[in-house]
C-alpha positions, 0 to 999 in steps of 0.5 A: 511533462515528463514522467517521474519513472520508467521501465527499464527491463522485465520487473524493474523500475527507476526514477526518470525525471521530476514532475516540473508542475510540484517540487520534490527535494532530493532526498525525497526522490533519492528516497522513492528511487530506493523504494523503486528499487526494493519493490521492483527486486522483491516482485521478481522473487514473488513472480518467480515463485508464484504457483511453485510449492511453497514453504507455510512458516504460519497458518492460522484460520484467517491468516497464512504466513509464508518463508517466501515473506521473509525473504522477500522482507530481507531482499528489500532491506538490504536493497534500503541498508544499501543506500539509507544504512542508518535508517530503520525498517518497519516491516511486518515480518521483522523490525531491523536498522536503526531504531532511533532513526529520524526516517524509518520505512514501512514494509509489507512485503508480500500484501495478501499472502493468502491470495498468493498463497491460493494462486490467485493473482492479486498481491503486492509489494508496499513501501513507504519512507517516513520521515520524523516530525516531532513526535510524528511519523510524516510519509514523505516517498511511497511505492505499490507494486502489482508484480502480476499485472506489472503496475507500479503505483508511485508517490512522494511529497511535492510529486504527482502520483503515477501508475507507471509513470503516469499521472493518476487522480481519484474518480469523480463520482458523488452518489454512491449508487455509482460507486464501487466501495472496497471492503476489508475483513481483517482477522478477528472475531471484532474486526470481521463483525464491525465490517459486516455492519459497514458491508450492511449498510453500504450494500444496498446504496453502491453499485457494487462491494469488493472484497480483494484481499490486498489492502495496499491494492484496494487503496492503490485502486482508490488512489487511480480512480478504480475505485471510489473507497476503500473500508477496513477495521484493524488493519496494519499500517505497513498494509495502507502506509505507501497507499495513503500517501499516493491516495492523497497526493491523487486528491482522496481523503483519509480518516484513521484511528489507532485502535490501541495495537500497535500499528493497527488502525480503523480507515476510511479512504475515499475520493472525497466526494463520496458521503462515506463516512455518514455510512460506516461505523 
């Protein structure tokens, strides 16, 4: 089985062959390689910033934003204007390209700034193409890069999903006393409170909780079977997008409910197997 991608020098990554057990179309693939691309580009600036003094843009009590995130952001669009110039890109620092496309990519390009931003190791770069379906947004590609710890999270319709380029496939665990559940705390007053009922309920029944601060990771962690669920009330879509594609191409399950702000939605992702959703609000 040959894998779907490989290394090819110190932070970059490219497509190396199809998975002959599923099949993808072209453009899918053509589609991931470009994300492949993008992330490996904007995980070597991130690296090569990472610990140096950084310029703060934003700084609110929960949340920090950093120049570092913009440019990260328009390094990766130009890498997808460069192939894909009618498409749009919906990042979360900025929404560029054409607005009416049929394809449209969902950026975070720096997930977990605060953990960058503390010199805490933990952070990723997330891509996802989505193809319009009626009056739907459909994933069709996706990417998770950890510049840190040099893992690349691989997914697009009609492929196995990878962890540098090798299949991945969510935990098999069934009783949450087993289980290790991910937990976000997103940045206001009702989000944080609907989460401390969830960590509540669940803390007595898990083997343990973790609160990671990059939610593109926690789903990535879900996805390879690191962990067996992953929680959040209010979190952006350009956070679990390239995630969630990977998660359920690796066998896990999704629930999501737009929450009324634009992109924002409550989750539930988990290796479906777990009672989760018996146990969250």
């Amino acid at each position: 089985m040959k894998a779907p991608v490989s290394k090819t020098g110190i932070g970059s990554w490219s497509i190396e062959g199809s998975n002959p057990s599923l099949s993808a179309n072209l453009k899918e693939i053509n589609m991931l390689e470009t994300a492949i691309a993008a992330a490996s580009a904007a995980g070597k600036l991130l690296k090569q910033n990472f610990g140096t003094k950084l310029d703060v843009n934003a700084a609110t009590q929960h949340d920090i934003k950093l120049a570092l995130d913009e440019q990260a952001q328009a390094l990766i669009t130009r890498v997808i204007l460069a192939d894909f110039p009618d498409h749009c890109i919906l990042g979360e620092e900025a929404i560029t390209g054409n607005q009416q496309a049929d394809v449209r990519w969902v950026v975070d390009p720096l997930d977990g700034t605060v953990n960058y931003f503390y010199n805490i190791p933990h952070y990723a770069v997330s891509i996802a193409a989505q193809q319009r379906v009626g009056d739907r947004w459909e994933t069709v590609a996706g990417v998770v890069l950890d510049p840190e710890r040099d893992e690349l999270f691989t997914g697009a319709k009609g492929q196995l999903p990878a962890l540098n380029g090798q299949p991945i496939h969510v935990s098999d665990r069934v009783e949450l006393s087993q289980a290790i559940v991910s937990i976000g705390f997103f940045k206001n007053e009702e989000t944080i409170r609907k989460s401390l009922v969830n960590f509540q309920n669940l803390i007595g029944r898990v083997r343990k909780m973790r609160l990671m601060g990059a939610a593109a990771l926690d789903v990535a962690y879900v996805a390879c079977g690191r962990y067996d669920a992953y929680i959040e009330h209010g979190i952006k879509l350009w956070d679990i997008c390239a995630g969630q594609l990977i998660l359920e191409l690796a066998g896990g399950q999704v629930t999501s409910a737009p929450t009324g702000e634009a992109h924002t939605l409550d989750v539930r992702m988990w290796n479906g197997k777990l009672p989760v959703e018996a146990l969250v609000q």
